[in-house]
C-alpha positions in Angstrom: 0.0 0.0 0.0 2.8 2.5 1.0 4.5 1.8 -2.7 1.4 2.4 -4.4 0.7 5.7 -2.7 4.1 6.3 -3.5 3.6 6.1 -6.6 0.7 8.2 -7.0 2.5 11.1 -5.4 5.5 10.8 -7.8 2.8 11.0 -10.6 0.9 13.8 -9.2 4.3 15.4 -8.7 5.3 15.3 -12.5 1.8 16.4 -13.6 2.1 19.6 -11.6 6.1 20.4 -12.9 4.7 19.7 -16.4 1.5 21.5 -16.2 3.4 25.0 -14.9 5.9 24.1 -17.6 3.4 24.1 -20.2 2.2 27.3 -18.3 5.7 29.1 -18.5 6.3 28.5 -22.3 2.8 30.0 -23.3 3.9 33.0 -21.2 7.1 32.8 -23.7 5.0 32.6 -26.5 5.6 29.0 -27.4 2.2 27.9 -29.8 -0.3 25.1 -29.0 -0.8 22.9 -32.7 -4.1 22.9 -34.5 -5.5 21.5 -37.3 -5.7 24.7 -39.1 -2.2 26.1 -38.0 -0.4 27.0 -35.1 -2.4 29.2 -32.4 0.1 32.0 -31.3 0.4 32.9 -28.0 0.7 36.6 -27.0 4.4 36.6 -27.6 6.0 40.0 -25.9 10.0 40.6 -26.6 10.9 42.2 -22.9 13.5 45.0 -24.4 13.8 44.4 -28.2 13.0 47.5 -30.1 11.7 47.4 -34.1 9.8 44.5 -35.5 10.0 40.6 -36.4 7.5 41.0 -39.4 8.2 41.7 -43.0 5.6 44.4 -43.1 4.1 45.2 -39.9 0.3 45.8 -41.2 -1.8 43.0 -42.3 -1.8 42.1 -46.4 -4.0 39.9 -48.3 -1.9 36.2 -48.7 -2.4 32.8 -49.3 -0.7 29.4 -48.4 0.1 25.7 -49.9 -0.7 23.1 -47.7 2.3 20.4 -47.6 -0.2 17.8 -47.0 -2.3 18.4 -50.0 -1.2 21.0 -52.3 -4.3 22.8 -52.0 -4.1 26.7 -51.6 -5.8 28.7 -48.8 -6.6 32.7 -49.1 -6.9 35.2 -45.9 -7.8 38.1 -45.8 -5.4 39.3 -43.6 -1.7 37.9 -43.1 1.7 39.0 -42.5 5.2 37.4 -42.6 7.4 37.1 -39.5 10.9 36.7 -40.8 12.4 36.3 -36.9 10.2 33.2 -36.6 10.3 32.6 -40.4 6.9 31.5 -40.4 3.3 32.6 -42.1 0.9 34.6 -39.5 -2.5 35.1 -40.3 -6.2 36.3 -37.8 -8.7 34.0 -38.1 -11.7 35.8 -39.7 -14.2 34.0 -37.2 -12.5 34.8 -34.0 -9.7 37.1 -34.8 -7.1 34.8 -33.0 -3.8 34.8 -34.7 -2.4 31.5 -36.1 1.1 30.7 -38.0 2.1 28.1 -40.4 5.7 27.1 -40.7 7.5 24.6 -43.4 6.0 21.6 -41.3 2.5 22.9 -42.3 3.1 24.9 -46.0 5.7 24.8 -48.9 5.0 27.9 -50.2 2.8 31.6 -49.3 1.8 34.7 -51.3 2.1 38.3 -50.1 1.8 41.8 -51.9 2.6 39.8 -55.2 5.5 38.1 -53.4 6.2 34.6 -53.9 7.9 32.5 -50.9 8.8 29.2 -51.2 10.7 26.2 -49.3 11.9 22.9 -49.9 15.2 24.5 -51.5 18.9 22.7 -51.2 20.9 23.1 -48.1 23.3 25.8 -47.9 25.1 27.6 -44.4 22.4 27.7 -41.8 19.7 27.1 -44.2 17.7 23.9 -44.6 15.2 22.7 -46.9 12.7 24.2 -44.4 13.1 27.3 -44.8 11.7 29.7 -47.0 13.0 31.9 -49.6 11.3 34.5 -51.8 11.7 33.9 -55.3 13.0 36.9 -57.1 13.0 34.8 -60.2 12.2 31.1 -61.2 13.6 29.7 -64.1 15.9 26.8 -65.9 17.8 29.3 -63.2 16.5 30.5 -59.5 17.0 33.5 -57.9 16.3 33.0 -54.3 16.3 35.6 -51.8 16.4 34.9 -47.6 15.0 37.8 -45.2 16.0 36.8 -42.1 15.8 38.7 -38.9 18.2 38.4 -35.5 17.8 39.7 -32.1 21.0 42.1 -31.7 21.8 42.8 -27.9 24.5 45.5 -27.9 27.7 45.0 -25.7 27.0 47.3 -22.0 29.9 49.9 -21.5 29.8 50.9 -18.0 26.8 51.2 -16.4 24.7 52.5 -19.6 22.7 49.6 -20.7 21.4 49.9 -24.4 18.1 48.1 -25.4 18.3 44.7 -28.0 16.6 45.8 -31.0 15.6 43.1 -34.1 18.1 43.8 -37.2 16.8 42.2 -40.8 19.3 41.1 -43.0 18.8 39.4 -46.9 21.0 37.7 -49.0 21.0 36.1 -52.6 21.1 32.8 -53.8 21.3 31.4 -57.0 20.2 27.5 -57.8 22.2 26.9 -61.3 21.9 22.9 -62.0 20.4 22.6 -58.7 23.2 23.1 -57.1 22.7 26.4 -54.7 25.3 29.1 -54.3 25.4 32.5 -52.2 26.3 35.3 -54.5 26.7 39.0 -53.6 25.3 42.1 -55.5 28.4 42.4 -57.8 29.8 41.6 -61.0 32.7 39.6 -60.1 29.9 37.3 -58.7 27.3 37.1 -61.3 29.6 36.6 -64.0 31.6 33.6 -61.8 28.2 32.0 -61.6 27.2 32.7 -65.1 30.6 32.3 -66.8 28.8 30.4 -69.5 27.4 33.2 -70.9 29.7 35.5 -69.6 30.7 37.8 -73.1 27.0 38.1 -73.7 26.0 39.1 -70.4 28.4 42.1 -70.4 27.2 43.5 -73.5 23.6 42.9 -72.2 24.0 44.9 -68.9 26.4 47.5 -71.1 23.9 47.8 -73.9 20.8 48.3 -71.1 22.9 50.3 -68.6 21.9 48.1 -65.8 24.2 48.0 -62.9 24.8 44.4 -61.0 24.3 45.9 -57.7 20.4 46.7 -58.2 18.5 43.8 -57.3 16.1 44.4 -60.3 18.9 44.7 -62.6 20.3 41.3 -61.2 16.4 39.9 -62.1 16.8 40.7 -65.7 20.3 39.6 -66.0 18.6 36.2 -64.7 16.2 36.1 -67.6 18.6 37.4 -69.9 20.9 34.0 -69.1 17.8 32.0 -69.0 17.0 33.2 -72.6 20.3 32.5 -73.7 20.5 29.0 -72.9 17.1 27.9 -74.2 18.1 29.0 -77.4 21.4 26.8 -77.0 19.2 24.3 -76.3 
């Protein structure tokens, strides 16, 4: 009898430590899964100026279930690029759910297309997602990402973390992936092919390889060129 109510008090014991656990990591702003996404809990960065999201108002988007392939409209969505994960307010309720690369392969937002299931590469996976600048025999892929930056504390003056969003360019060239920077000596490397004619394209067009819509046209330039090879 005494081992059995020893038991039973070891049991109630780990109910309680989990059940404030589960009670601290809403409080964090860890999410509870549903069928229809990811409920978000309030989450509230103690300290951190700016923002996580993309745009901080609410856009029109859509999503692409992983699961079937079926796309899903809302009214009202936004993209949060710390979390790197689709946010959107239920219409019936107004709670706020997320999708992440588990749930989706691909959203929509202000005419921008994001997309996953990409090739490895640094600290990317295949799960996560990308917006694609331009999608071709070649891919131009671009990733926003956001960090939490605490700055160092000199003395006694203590300076307030603030969220910094950074972007860099990919290209997917025979699907291998490759990080390129916004300048010549890296677009031509990656499209040495077609290097001579891509130099009198940007010269005859005055486009400069630093603009990122400059960079887009030099991708269908190249992708024009090689279907005519072909």
């Amino acid at each position: 009898m005494k081992h059995l109510l020893d038991n039973l008090k070891i049991k109630f014991a780990i109910f309680i430590m989990a059940f404030y656990y589960s009670i601290n990591l809403a409080g964090q702003g860890v999410f509870v899964k549903k069928a229809d996404g990811i409920l978000m809990v309030e989450s509230k960065y103690v300290d951190v100026e700016g923002s996580p999201y993309m745009e901080d108002q609410f856009t029109a988007g859509e999503v692409k279930l992983r699961q079937n392939e079926k796309w899903q409209q809302y009214s009202k969505a936004r993209y949060d690029t710390f979390k790197d994960e689709f946010e959107y307010e239920q219409s019936s309720n107004a709670k706020l759910l997320r999708f992440d690369a588990s749930h989706i392969t691909e959203f929509k937002l202000n005419g921008n297309i994001f997309r996953c299931n990409f090739p490895a590469i640094g600290e990317w996976n295949n799960r996560h997602f990308y917006q694609v600048l331009y999608d071709g025999n070649i891919k131009l892929l671009k990733k926003i990402y956001t960090k939490i930056i605490t700055p160092t504390d000199f003395g006694s003056v203590t300076k307030a973390s603030s969220f910094v969003r950074e972007e860099k360019l990919y290209v997917i060239k025979n699907e291998k992936i490759q990080y390129i920077k916004r300048k010549k000596s890296d677009i031509l490397a990656i499209l040495n092919d077609k290097e001579s004619a891509i130099k009198d394209f940007v010269k005859s067009n005055q486009l400069d390889y630093s603009i990122e819509g400059d960079v887009i046209k030099i991708m269908e330039f190249y992708d024009r060129e090689i279907s005519l090879k072909q």
